[in-house]
BAFI-3210 file (N, C-alpha, C; in Angstrom, 3 decimals, decimal comma, padded with zeros to 6 digits):
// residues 120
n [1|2|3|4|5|6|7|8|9|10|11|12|13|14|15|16|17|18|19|20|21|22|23|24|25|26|27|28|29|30|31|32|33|34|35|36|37|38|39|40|41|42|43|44|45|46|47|48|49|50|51|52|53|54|55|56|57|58|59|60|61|62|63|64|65|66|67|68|69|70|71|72|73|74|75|76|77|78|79|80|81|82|83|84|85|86|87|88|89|90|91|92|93|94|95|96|97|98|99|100|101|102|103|104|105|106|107|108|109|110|111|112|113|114|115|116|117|118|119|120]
n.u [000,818|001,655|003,608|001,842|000,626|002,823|003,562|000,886|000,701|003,536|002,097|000,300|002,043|003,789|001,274|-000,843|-004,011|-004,981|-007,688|-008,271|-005,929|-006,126|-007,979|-007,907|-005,462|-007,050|-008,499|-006,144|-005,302|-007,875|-008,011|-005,612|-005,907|-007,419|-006,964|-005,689|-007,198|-010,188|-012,533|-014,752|-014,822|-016,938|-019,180|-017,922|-017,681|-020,945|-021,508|-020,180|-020,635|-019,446|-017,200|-014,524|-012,153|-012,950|-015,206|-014,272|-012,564|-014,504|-016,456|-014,705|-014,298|-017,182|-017,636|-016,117|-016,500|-019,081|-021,318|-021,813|-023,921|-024,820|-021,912|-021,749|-023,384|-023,029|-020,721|-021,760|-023,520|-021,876|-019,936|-021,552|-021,844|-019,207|-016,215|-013,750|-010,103|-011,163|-013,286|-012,528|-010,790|-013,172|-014,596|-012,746|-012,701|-015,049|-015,176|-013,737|-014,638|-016,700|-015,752|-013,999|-016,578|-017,816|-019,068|-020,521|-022,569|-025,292|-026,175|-024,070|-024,544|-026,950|-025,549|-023,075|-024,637|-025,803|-024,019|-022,525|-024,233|-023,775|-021,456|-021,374]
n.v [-001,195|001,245|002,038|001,932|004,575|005,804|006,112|007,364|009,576|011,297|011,642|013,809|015,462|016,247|017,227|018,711|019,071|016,583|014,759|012,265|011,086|011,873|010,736|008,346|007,483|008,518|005,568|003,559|004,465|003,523|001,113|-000,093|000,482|-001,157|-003,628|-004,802|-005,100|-006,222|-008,433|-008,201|-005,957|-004,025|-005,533|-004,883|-002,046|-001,448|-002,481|-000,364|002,831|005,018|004,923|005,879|005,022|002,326|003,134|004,479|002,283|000,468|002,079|002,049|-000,675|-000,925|000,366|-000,317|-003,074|-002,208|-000,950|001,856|003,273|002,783|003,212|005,980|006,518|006,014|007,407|010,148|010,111|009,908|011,908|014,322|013,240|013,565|015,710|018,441|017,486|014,760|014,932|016,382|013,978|012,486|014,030|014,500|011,837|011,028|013,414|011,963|009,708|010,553|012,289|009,469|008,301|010,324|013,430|012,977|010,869|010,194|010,406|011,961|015,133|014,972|013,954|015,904|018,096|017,418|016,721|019,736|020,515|019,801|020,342|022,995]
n.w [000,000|000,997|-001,315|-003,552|-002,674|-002,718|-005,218|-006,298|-005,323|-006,151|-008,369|-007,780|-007,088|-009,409|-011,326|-009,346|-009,159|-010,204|-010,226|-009,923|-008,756|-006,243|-005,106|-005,283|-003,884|-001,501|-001,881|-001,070|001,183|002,651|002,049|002,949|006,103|006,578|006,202|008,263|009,661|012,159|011,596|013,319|014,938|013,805|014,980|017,630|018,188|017,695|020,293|021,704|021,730|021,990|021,546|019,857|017,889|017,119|016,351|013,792|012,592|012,353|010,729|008,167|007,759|006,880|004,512|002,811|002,199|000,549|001,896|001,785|002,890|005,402|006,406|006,263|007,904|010,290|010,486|010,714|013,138|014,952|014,997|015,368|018,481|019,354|020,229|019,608|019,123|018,300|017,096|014,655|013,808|012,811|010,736|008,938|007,904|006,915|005,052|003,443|002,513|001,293|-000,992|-001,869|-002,888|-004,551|-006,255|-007,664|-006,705|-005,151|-002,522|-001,839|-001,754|000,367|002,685|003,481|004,069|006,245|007,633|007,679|009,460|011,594|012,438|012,734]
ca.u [000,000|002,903|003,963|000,872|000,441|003,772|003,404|000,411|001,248|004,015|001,554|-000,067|003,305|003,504|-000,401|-001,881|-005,269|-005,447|-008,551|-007,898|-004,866|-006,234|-009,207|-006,783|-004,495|-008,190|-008,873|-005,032|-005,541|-008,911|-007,561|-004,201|-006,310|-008,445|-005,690|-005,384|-008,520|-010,065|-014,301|-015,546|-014,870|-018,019|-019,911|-017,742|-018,355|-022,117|-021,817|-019,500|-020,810|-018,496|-015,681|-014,429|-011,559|-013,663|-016,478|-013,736|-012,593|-016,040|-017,008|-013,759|-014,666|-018,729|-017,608|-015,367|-018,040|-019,837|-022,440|-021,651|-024,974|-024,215|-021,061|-022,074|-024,838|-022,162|-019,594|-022,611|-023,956|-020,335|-019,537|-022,584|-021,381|-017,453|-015,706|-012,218|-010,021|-011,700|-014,622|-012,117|-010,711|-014,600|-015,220|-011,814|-012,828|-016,277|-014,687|-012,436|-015,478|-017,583|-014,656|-014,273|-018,578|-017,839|-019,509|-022,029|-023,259|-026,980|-026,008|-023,329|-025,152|-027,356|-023,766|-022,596|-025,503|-025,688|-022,099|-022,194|-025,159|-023,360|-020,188|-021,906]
ca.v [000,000|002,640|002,261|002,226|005,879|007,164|006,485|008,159|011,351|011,130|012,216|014,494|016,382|017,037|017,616|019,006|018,949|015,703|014,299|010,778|010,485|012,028|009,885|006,725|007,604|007,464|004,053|003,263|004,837|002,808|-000,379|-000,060|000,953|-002,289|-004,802|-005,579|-004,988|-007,531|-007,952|-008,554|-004,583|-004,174|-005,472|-004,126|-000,568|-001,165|-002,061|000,628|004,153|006,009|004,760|006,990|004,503|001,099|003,769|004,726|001,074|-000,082|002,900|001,569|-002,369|-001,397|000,987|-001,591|-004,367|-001,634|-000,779|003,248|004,288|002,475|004,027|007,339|007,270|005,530|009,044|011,344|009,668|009,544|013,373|014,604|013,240|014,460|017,210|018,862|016,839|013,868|015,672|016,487|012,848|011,802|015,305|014,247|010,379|011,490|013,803|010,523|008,806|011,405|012,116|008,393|008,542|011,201|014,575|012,419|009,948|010,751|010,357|012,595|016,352|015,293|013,766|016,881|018,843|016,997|017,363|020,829|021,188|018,659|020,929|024,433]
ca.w [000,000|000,867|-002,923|-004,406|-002,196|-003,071|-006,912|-006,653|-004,479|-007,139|-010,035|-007,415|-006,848|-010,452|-011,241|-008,057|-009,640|-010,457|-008,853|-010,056|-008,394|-005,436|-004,317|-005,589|-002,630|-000,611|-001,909|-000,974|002,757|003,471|002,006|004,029|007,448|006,579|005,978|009,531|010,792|012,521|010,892|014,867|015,079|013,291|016,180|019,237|017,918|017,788|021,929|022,268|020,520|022,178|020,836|018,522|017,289|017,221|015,195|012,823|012,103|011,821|009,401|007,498|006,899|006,218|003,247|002,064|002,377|000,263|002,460|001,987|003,835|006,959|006,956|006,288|008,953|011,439|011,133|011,096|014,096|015,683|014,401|016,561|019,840|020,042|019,902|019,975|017,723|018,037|016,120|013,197|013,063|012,113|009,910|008,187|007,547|006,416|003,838|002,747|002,332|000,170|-001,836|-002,839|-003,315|-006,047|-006,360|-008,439|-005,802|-004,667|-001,052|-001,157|-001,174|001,947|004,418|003,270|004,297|007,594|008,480|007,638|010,636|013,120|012,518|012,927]
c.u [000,863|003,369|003,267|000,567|001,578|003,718|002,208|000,207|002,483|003,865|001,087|001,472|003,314|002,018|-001,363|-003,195|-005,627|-006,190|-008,826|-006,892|-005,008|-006,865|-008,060|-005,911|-005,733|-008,568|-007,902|-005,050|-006,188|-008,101|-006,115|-005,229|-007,461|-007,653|-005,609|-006,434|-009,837|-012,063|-014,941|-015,551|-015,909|-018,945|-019,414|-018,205|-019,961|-022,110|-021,421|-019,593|-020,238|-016,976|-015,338|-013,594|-012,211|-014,806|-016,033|-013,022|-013,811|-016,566|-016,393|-014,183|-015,834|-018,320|-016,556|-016,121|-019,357|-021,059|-021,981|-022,451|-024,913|-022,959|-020,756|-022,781|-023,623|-021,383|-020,395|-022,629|-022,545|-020,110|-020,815|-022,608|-020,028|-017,353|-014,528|-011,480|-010,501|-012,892|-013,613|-011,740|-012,010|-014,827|-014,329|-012,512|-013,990|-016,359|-014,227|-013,530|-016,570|-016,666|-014,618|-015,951|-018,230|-018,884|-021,419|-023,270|-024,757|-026,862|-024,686|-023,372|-026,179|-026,553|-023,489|-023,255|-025,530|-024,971|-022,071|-023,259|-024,650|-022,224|-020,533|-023,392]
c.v [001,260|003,093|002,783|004,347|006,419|007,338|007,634|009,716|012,049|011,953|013,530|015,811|016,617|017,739|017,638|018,658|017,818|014,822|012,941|010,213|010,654|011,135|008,430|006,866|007,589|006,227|003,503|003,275|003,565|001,191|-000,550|-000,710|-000,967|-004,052|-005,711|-004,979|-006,254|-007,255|-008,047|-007,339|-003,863|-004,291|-004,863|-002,675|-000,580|-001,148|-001,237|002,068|005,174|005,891|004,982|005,924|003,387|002,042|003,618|003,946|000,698|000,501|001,988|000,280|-002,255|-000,423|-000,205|-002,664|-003,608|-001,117|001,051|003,776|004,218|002,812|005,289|007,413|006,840|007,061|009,977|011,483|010,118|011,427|014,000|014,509|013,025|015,155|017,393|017,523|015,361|013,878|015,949|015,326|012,368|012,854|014,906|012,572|010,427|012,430|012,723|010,496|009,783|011,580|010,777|008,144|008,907|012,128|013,799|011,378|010,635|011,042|011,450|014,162|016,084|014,728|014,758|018,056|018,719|017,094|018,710|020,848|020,632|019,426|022,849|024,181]
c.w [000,000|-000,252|-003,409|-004,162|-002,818|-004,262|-006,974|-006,139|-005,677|-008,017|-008,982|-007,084|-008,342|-011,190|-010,100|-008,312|-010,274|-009,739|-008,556|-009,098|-006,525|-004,238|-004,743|-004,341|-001,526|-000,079|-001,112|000,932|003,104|003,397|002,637|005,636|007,494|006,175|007,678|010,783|011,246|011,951|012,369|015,304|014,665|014,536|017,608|018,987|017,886|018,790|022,596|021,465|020,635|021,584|019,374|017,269|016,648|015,951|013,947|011,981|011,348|010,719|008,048|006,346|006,737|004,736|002,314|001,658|001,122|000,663|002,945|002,890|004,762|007,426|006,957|008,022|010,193|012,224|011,349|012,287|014,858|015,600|015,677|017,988|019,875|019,401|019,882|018,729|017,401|016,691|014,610|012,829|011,994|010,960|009,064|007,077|007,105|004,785|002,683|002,176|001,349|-000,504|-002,691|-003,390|-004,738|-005,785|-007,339|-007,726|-005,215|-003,261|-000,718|-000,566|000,552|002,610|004,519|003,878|006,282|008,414|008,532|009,029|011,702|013,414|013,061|013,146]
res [x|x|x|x|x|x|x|x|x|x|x|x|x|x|x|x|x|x|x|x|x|x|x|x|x|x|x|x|x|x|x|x|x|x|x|x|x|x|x|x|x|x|x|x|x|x|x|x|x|x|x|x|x|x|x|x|x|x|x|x|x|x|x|x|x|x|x|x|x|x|x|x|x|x|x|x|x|x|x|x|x|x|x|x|x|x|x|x|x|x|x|x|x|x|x|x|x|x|x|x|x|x|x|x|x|x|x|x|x|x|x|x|x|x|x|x|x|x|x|x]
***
């Protein structure tokens, strides 16, 4: 995964604006962060909703699994109760995750909408 990121930071160091190369270093992140994540994290984060880390796993392996909406509604949900930088880890990993969506995804104007009211 470190490769795959630096080739493509790589193209992003010569073409800043390349938005291909950008969200590809996304994909590269999640599927790193999900390599050695264990799938039983999934359920401890449902008994534990405070847990910001266990949330931010769990978000991880249900967008992977493809189940985008359940991991949208997971960081919303999660984004809403913390704050301080805990609150930007989730506002950050929420971005990730609309970003790889695409600007075209149906679901991605209302997260966007939602986050913006959970954030202000």
């Amino acid at each position: 995964y470190e490769l795959a990121r630096q080739r493509f930071q790589a193209i992003l160091d010569v073409e800043p604006a390349n938005a291909s190369a950008a969200v590809a270093i996304r994909q590269v992140d999640l599927l790193a962060r999900v390599a050695t994540s264990d799938p039983s994290v999934v359920d401890a984060a449902d008994t534990q909703p405070g847990d910001v880390a266990l949330q931010l796993s769990a978000a991880d392996l249900t967008m992977v699994a493809g189940d985008a909406d359940s991991a949208l509604r997971r960081l919303l949900d999660l984004l809403a109760r913390t704050g301080g930088d805990e609150r930007d880890l989730v506002r950050q990993r929420l971005v990730d995750f609309l970003e790889l969506l695409g600007p075209d995804d149906p679901r991605v104007g209302p997260a966007r909408r939602e986050m913006a009211r959970a954030l202000f």
